[in-house]
C-alpha positions as CSV (number, residue, x, y, z in Angstrom):
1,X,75.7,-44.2,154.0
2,X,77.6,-41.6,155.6
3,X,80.6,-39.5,154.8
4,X,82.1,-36.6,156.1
5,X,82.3,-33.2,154.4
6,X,85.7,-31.2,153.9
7,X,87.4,-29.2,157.2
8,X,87.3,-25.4,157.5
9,X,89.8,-26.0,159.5
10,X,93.1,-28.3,159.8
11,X,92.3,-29.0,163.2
12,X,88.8,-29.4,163.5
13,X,86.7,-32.6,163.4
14,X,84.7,-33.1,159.9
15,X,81.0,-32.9,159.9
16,X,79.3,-36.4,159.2
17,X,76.5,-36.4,156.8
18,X,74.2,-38.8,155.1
19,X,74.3,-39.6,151.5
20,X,70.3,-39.3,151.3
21,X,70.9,-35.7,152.5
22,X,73.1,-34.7,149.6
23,X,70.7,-36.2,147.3
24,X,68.1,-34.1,148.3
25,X,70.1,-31.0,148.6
26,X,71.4,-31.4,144.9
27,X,67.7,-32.2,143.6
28,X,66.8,-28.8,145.0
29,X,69.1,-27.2,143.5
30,X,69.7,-28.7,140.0
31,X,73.9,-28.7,140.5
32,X,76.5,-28.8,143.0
33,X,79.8,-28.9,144.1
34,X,80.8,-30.8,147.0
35,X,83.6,-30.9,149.0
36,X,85.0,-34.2,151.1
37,X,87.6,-34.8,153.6
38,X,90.6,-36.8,153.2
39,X,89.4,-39.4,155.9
40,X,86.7,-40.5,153.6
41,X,88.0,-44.1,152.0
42,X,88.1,-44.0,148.4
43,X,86.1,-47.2,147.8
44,X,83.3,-45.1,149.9
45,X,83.5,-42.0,147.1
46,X,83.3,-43.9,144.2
47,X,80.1,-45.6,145.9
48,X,79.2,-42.0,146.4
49,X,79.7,-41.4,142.7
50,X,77.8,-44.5,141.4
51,X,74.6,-43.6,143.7
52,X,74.9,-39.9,142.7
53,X,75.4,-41.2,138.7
54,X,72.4,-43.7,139.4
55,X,70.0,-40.7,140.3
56,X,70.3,-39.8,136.6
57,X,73.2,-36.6,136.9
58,X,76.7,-36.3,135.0
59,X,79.3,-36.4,138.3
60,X,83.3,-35.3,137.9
61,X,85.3,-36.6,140.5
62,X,88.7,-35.6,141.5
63,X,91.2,-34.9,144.6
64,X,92.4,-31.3,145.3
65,X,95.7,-30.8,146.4
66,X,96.0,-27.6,148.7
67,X,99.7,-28.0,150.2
68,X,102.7,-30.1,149.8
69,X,102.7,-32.9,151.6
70,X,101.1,-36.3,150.9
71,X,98.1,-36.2,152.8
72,X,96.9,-32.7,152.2
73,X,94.0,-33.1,149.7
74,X,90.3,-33.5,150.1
75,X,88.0,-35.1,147.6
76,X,85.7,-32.5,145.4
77,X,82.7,-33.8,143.3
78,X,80.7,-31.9,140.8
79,X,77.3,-33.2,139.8
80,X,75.6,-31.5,137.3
């Protein structure tokens, strides 16, 4: 499954990555904090959750609001 990362940007494309990636990347390094962009679906970050939840760690999921309109927010999850 892929799903692509948070801007840096406004205008900039979002990276795509794969979810096997992540996995790895939080096994090395015990917790994390990820950051996902507003294109990803939400059916596709609760998947996200459930795989990350399945691989045994404690996830918090939420959307982050950085301006005021309706579609400025990005996705953040914490695995621990």
């Amino acid at each position: 499954m892929d799903v692509l990362l948070a801007r840096k940007e406004l205008n900039e494309k979002p990276k795509k990555v794969q979810l096997s990636k992540l996995i790895e990347e939080l096994k090395e390094a015990g917790e994390r904090i990820f950051y996902f962009d507003k294109d990803n679906s939400h059916k596709d970050m609760m998947a996200l959750v459930d795989t990350i939840e399945a691989e045994g760690y404690n996830v918090y999921f939420r959307e982050v609001r950085y301006g005021l309109a309706d579609d400025e927010y990005m996705y953040e999850v914490h695995a621990l």
